[in-house]
C-alpha positions as CSV (number, residue, x, y, z in Angstrom):
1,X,-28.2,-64.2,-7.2
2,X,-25.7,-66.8,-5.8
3,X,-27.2,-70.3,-5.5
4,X,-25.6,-71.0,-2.3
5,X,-27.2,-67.6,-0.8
6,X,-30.6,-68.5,-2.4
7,X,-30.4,-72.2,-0.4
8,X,-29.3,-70.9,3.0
9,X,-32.2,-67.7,2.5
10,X,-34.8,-70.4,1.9
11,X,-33.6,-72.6,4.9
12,X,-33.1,-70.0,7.2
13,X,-37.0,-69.2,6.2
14,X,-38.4,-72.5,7.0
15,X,-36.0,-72.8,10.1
16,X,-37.7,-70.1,11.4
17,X,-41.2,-71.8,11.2
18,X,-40.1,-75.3,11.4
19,X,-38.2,-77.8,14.1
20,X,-35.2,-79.1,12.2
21,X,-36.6,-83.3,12.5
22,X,-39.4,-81.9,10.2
23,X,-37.9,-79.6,7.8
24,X,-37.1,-82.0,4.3
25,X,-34.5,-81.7,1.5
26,X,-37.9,-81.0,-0.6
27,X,-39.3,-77.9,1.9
28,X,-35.7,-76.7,1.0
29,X,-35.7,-77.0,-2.7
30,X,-39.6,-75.7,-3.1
31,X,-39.1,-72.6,-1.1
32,X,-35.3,-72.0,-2.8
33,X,-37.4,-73.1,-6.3
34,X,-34.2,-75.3,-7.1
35,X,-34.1,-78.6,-8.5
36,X,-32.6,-81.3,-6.1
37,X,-29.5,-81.9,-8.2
38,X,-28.6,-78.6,-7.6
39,X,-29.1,-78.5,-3.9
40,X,-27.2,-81.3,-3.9
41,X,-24.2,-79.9,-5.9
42,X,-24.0,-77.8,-3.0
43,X,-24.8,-79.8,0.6
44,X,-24.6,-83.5,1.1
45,X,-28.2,-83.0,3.6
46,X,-30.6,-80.7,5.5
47,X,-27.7,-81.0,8.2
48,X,-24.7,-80.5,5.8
49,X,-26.5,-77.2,5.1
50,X,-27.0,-76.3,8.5
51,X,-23.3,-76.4,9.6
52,X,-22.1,-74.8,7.5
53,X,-24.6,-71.8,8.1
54,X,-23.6,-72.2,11.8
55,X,-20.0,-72.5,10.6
56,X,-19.8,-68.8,10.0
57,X,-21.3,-68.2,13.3
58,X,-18.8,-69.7,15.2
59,X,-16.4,-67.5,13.6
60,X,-15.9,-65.5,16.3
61,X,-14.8,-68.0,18.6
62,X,-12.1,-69.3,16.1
63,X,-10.5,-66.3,16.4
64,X,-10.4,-65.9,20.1
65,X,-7.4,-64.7,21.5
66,X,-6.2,-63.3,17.8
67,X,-8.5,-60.7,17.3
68,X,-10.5,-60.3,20.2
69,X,-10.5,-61.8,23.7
70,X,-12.7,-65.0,24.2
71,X,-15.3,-62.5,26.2
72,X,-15.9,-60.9,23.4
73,X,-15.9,-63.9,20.6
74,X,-18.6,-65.3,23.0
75,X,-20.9,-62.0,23.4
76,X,-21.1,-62.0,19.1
77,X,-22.3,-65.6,19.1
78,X,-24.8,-65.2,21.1
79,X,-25.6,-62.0,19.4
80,X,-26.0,-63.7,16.9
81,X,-28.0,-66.2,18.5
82,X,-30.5,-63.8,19.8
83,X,-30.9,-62.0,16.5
84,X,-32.1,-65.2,14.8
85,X,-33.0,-67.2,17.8
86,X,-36.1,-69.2,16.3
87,X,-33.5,-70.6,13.3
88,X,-31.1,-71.7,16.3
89,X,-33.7,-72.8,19.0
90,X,-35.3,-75.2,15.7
91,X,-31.6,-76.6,15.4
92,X,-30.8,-76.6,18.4
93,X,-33.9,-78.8,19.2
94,X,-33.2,-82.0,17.0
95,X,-32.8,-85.0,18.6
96,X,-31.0,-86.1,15.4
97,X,-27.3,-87.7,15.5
98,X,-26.3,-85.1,13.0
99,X,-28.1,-82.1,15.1
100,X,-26.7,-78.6,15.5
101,X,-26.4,-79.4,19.2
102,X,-23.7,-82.0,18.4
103,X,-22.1,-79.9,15.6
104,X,-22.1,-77.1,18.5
105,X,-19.8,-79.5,20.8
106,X,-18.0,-80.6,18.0
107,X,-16.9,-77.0,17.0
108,X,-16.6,-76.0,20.4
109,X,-14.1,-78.6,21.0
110,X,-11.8,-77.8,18.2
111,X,-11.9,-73.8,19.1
112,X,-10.7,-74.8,22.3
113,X,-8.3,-77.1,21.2
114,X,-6.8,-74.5,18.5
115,X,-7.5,-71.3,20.7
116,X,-5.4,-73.7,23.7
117,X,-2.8,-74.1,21.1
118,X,-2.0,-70.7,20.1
119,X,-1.4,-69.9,23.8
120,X,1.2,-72.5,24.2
121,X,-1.1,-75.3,25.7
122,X,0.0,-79.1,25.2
123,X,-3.2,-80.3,24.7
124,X,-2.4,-83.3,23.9
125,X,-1.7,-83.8,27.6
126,X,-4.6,-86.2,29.8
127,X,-5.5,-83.5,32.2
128,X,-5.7,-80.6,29.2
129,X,-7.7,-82.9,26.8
130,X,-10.0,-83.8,29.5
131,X,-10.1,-80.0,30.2
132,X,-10.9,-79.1,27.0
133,X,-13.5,-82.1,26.5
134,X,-15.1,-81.0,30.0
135,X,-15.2,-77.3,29.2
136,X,-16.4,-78.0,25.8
137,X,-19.4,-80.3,26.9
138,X,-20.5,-77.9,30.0
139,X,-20.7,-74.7,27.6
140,X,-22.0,-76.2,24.7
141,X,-25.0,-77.7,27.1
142,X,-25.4,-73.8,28.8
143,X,-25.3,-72.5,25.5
144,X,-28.3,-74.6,24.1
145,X,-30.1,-74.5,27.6
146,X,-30.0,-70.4,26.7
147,X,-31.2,-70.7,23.2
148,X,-33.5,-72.3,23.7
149,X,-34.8,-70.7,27.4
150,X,-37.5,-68.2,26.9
151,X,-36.3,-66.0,30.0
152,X,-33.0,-65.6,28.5
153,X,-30.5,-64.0,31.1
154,X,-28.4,-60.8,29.6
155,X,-25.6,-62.1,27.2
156,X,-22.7,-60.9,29.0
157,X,-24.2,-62.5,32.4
158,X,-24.2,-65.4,30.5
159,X,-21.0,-65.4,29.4
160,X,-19.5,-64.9,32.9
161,X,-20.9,-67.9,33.8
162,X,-19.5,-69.5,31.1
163,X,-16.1,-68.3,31.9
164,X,-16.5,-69.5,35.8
165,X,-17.7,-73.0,34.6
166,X,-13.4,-73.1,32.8
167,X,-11.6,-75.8,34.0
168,X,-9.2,-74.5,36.4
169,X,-6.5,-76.0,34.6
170,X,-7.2,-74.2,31.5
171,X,-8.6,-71.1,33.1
172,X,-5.2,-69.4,32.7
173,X,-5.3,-69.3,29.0
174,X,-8.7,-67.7,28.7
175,X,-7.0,-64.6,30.3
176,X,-6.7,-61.5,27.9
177,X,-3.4,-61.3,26.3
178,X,-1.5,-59.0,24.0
179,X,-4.4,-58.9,21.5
């Protein structure tokens, strides 16, 4: 079996059972049965690992507005979030400077920034960037606040709020085009 898929198994395992402030390089590597060399062939940290789990599900949202509308990029990710929800609401819960809730805004940001720039945006603009730095911020917050919310409202509710809480501004480019 692949090492990389025996690492993410084993941490996807523990995140399930475990906040990610307590989880250790050494939970990893006894559960994966690896030696710590080779997990660290692979990751750099515990949070290293983690993004680039969550890497892959922000793919959707990468692709926005190539191969499906942003509606629909956001509906899969949190699909995706609800199908594993203890792994993301354990991420999602560090208080850590490295935490999945800062990788979220991080990658958030640079969707929008790319997803702005194949649509013709000048992001580099002062009103745009702050746009895209506003927008960014607002959804990543929602989107942890309904991880990690036990009375989780439907997905595509969700995501209409999402799309109301656009800067007007920006708003326009969200719009479905010729996908």
């Amino acid at each position: 079996m692949n090492v990389r898929k025996i690492i993410t198994g084993s941490f996807n395992k523990i995140l399930q059972k475990y906040s990610m402030d307590d989880i250790t390089v050494n939970m990893i590597i006894e559960e994966a049965e690896i030696s710590k060399p080779t997990f660290y062939r692979y990751y750099k940290d515990k949070y290293d690992l983690l993004n680039s789990m969550y890497d892959v599900t922000m793919e959707p949202l990468k692709e926005a507005d190539v191969t499906s509308s942003w509606d629909d990029a956001m509906i899969r990710i949190l699909l995706e979030y609800e199908n594993n929800i203890r792994f993301y609401q354990n991420g999602f819960k560090s208080n850590d400077l490295n935490s999945l809730r800062n990788y979220n805004l991080k990658c958030m940001k640079a969707a929008l920034t790319e997803m702005l720039q194949r649509k013709g945006a000048d992001v580099e603009t002062e009103s745009i960037y702050f746009s895209i730095v506003s927008c960014a911020i607002t959804q990543s917050a929602a989107i942890a606040g309904w991880i990690c919310d036990e009375h989780r409202m439907p997905k595509e509710k969700c995501v209409q709020l999402l799309k109301d809480s656009i800067p007007h501004n920006i708003f326009p480019y969200f719009t479905v085009s010729d996908i």
